[in-house]
Residue, then its C-alpha position, 0 to 999 in steps of 0.5 A: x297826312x302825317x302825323x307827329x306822334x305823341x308819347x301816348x302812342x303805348x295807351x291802352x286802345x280807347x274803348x267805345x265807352x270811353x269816347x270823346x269828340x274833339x270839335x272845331x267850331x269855326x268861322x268857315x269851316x267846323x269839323x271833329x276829330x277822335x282819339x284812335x289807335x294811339x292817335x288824333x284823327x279827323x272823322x269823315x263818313x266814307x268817301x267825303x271830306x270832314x269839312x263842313x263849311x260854316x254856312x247854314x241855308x233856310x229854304x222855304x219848306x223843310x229843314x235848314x240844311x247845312x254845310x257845302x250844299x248851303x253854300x252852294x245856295x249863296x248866290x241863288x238864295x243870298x237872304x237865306x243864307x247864314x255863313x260866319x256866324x262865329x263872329x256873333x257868338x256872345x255879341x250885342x247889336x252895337x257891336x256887330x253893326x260894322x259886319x252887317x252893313x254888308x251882310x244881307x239878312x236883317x238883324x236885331x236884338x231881344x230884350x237882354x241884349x242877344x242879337x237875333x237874325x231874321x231868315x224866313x220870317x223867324x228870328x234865331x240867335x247865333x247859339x241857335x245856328x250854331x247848334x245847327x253846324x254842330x248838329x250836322x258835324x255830330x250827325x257826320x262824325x257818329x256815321x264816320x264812326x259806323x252809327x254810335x252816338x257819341x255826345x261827350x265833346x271838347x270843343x275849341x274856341x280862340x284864346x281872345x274869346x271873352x267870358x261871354x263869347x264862352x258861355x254861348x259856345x257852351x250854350x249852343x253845344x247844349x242845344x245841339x245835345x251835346x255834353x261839354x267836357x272841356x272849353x279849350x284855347x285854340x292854341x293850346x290844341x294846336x301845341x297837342x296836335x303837333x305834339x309838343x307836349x314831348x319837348x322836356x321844356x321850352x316856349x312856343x307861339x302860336x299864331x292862329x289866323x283863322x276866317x273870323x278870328x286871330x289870335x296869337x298864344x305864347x305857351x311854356x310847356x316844362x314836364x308835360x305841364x302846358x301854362x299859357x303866359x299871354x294871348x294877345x289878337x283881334x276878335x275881328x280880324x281874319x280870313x273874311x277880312x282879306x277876302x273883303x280886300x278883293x271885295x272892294x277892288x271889285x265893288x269900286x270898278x263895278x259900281x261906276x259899271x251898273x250903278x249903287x242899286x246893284x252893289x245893294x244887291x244881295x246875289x251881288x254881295x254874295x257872289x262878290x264875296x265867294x269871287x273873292x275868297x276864290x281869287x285868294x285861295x288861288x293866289x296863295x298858290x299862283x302868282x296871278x288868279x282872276x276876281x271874278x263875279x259871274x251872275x247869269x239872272x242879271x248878265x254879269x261877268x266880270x273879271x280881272x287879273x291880280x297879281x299876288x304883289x298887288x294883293x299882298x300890298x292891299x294886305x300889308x296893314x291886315x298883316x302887321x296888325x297880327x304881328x302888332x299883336x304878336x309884339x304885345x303878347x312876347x311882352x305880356x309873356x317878358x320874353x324876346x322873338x329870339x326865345x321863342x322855340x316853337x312856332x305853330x301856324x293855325x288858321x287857313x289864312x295862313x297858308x297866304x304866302x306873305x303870312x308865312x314869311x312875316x311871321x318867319x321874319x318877326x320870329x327869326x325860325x321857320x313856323x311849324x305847318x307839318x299838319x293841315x291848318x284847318x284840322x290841326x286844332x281839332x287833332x287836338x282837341x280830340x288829344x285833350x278829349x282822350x286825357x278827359x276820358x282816362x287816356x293819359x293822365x300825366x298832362x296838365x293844361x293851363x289857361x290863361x283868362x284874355x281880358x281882366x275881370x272886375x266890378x264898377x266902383x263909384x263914380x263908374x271906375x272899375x277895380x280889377x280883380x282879377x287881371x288879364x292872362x291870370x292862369x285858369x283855375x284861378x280865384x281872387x278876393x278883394x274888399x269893399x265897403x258902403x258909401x254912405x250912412x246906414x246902407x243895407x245893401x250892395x249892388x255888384x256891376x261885374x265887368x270884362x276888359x282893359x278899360x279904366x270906367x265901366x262904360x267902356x268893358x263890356x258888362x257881364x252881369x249885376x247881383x246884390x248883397x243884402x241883408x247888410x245891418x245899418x251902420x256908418x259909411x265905411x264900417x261894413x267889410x264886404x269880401x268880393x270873391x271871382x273865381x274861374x274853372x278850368x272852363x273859363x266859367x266865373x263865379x263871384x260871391x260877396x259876404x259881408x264878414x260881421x255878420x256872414x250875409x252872403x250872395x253867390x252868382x254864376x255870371x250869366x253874360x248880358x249878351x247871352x242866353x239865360x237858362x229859361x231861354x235855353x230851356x225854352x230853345x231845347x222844349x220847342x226842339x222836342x215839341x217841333x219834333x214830329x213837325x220838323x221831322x215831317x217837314x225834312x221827310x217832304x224835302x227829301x221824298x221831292x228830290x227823291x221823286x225829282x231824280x226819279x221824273x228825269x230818270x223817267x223822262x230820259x228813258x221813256x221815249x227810247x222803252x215806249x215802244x217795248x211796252x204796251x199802251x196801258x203801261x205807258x198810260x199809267x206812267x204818265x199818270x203816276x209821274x203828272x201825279x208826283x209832279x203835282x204832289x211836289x208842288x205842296x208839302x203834304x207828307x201823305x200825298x207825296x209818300x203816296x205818290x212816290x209809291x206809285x210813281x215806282x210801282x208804274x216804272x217797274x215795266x219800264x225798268x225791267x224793259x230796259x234792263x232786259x234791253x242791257x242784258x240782250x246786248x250783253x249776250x248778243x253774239x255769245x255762246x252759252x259756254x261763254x256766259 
């Protein structure tokens, strides 16, 4: 893959101790990337792909196990499995019933607000399986790295992510033991990816279709300087909702086939949704690719043909919601598509044939797609990783906050503070005063969106000021002051300025963890410690003594006759012993008899070697060998 390089390419090589990941947490898949040799890399072990798919499986005994494997359970065990979690991050029950109408695990919210899913009979929130995903995507990238343990990261969100949906992505990467250096824009790391930062000035738009997200990013970089002038998109708008087209073309000729039982069906659900990923993926190469959903336990195979036309018609009203979005951010940014001198395709969505060419038509310039879309926002998180690090320090990055901030006034109004795409870090003050006669004290309601009342922007948190001395209505001066760090993080605090009475709170999110809460996650990590790694060694010794039994199974009948009648028995024994361990989850019992299972196969294994080597030699001189 090539690469376009950037200015640093003369830098001093990074140093071991200088190490930063840049991380991509994605609604499909989730992978990491480094700064080496003078330039972004993804990081995979030998041999494997640094993709690991967004999807999480619980089975019932052992560890939750992550990446293509998990998927590889969807159908089989569809309870239990977790994919697209991205969408819950920093969301309440309200917001997602929509998406779990379809989903088929059981949802819930705790007493602050957090939406908890069930799997197994336990209850986890979307930081919590998050961690899980960056978990295997540290463990992946640190043996790609040949075993040193790196834990400073930047990781990468959308631009259109809240202050809450924030704050869980930082909550999750420290469950998963990891430092946050940096909360990037999506977009912002794809302009360093591509290396744009090069061009002395110029404005660029970048459109970002990923599987659970769209967003679309108009940038101005002048002098090395990256200043975000407006984001604009659709937190629930992606890749899974084209799939969800196909889904329903499907779902509506097989319900009339099988009845509405089987389309409440949970494999059903699952394999529908994979079907339909597949015929979208296939369709954005070929003209025509077969739907299909298989499903051998209830004798379903059903197929049909569509042809890319048929597909792109169903995605026409999908596709102009993104370019509705990009219309709004060139006027948020007071610029025109013809003074746009960059555009950057992110996202696997849009690779989709008729993404390519609206966005083409709307802008009037062919877009960048030089790099793999999936990577290319992990490239350059790892670029803004190495400027954290030391690596380059003539660079600055400057976001933009996506949704206005404020505090509810009375009568349930908001007073905006601090207005939508305002560059980050920023700080705002505003002045409030008391409503009736003598009141002592202040309560703040601080609130995130675009809406006029307070009902309708999402609430981010509540303080108090108190201490305010009795006085007439109107008389007290209360300064109100929101400040943002380069991480999206919002503090307010309130003083009342005759006598300095102050509160300072860093807003916690309604629909977040609290740090009790994280706390609590990361003390029961450590004190599940043992037990989980015990339950994981019991997993892996089964598939261990599994492969070792068909080995054996395979081999026995052919070597029975080359070994003595005691060694047969033995064997016997040992692999009748190790089949009975592996109906339970004892470590003791299994390690015990895997060890014996092997030490009865050494005859066998060494009649069958000498057996190889015969014929090897067979018909050979000694000066031949």
């Amino acid at each position: 893959m090539g690469y376009i390089e950037l200015n640093v390419l003369n830098a001093p090589a990074t140093t071991p101790s200088t190490l930063a990941l840049g991380i991509d947490l994605g609604t499909t898949n989730s992978l990491a990337a480094i700064w080496k040799d003078g330039r972004p890399v993804v990081l995979h072990p030998e041999g494997k792909s640094g993709l690991v798919p967004s999807v999480i499986h619980f089975p019932p005994d052992g560890m939750p196990i992550v990446g293509r494997e998990a998927r590889d359970h969807a159908v089989a065990d569809p309870r239990h499995v977790i994919f697209s979690i991205k969408r819950f991050m920093g969301r309440g029950l309200a917001d997602m019933r929509p998406e779990l109408a379809s989903l088929p695990y059981q949802a819930s919210e705790s007493d602050n607000g957090l939406i908890q899913l069930e799997v197994q009979g336990r209850k986890y929130t979307p930081e919590q399986l998050s961690a899980l995903i960056l978990m295997r995507v540290h463990d992946l990238a640190c043996r790609a790295l040949g075993g040193q343990d790196v834990r400073k990261c930047v990781i990468t969100v959308p631009a259109y992510f809240d202050d809450t949906q924030r704050q869980a992505t930082r909550d999750a990467a420290r469950l998963a033991g990891l430092e946050v250096l940096r909360i990037v824009n999506e977009p912002t790391a794809a302009s360093l990816a591509y290396g744009l930062d090069q061009r002395d000035k110029g404005n660029v738009a970048v459109f970002d279709l990923g599987g659970g997200t769209f967003d679309v990013t108009v940038l101005t970089i002048e002098d090395s300087v990256f200043r975000v002038l407006s984001t604009a998109g659709d937190t629930h708008l992606g890749g899974d909702d084209f799939d969800q087209l196909l889904a329903g073309l499907a779902r509506a000729e097989l319900g009339p086939l099988y009845g509405d039982e089987l389309l409440g069906d949970p494999g059903f659900q699952q394999a529908i949704r994979l079907g339909a990923e597949q015929c979208k993926i296939a369709l954005t190469n070929d003209p025509e690719a077969e739907l299909r959903v298989v499903i051998p336990a209830k004798r379903i195979s059903w197929r049909r043909r569509i042809e890319r036309e048929e597909f792109e018609a169903l995605c026409a009203p999908l596709v102009e919601r993104t370019i509705s979005a990009c219309r709004q951010a060139l006027s948020d940014a007071k610029l025109e598509p013809g003074e746009i001198d960059e555009v950057v395709l992110v996202g696997g969505a849009t690779r989709m044939p008729c993404v390519r060419e609206r966005v083409q038509r709307f802008f009037g310039r062919k877009p960048h797609t030089e790099l793999n879309p999936d990577e290319v926002v992990a490239l350059g998180a790892a670029v803004q990783a190495n400027i954290l690090m030391g690596g380059r320090r003539d660079m600055l990055l400057m976001d933009v906050t996506p949704l206005s901030l404020g505090v509810e006034t009375m009568g349930g109004a908001v007073s905006k503070i601090i207005q939508r795409n305002s560059t980050i870090p920023c700080e705002a003050t505003e002045g409030f005063t008391t409503y009736v006669d003598n009141q002592t004290g202040l309560d703040f309601h601080i609130v995130q969106g675009e809406r006029e009342l307070a009902h309708d922007c999402r609430s981010l948190g509540r303080f108090q000021l108190k201490g305010i001395p009795p006085m007439p209505a109107g008389m007290a001066r209360v300064a109100v002051k929101f400040h943002i760090d380069a991480d999206g993080v919002l503090t307010v605090g309130a003083k009342e300025l005759g006598t300095g009475k102050s509160a300072v709170v860093e807003i916690q999110p309604m629909h977040g963890l609290t740090d009790a809460e994280v706390e609590r996650m990361l003390k029961e990590g450590f004190a599940h410690a043992r037990e989980d790694f015990d339950q994981r060694r019991a997993a892996d010794l089964k598939i261990e003594i599994g492969t070792m039994v068909r080995a054996t199974e395979s081999n026995l009948n052919a070597g029975r006759a080359g070994l003595d009648r005691e060694s047969v028995h033995d064997l016997e024994e040992a692999m009748e012993h190790a089949k009975q361990a592996c109906s339970g989850s004892d470590l003791k019992a299994l390690q015990k008899a895997r060890d014996e299972f092997e030490r009865a196969t050494l005859p066998l294994a060494a009649l069958l070697m000498n057996n190889v080597a015969q014929k090897a030699l067979m018909g050979r001189k000694l000066g031949d060998v």
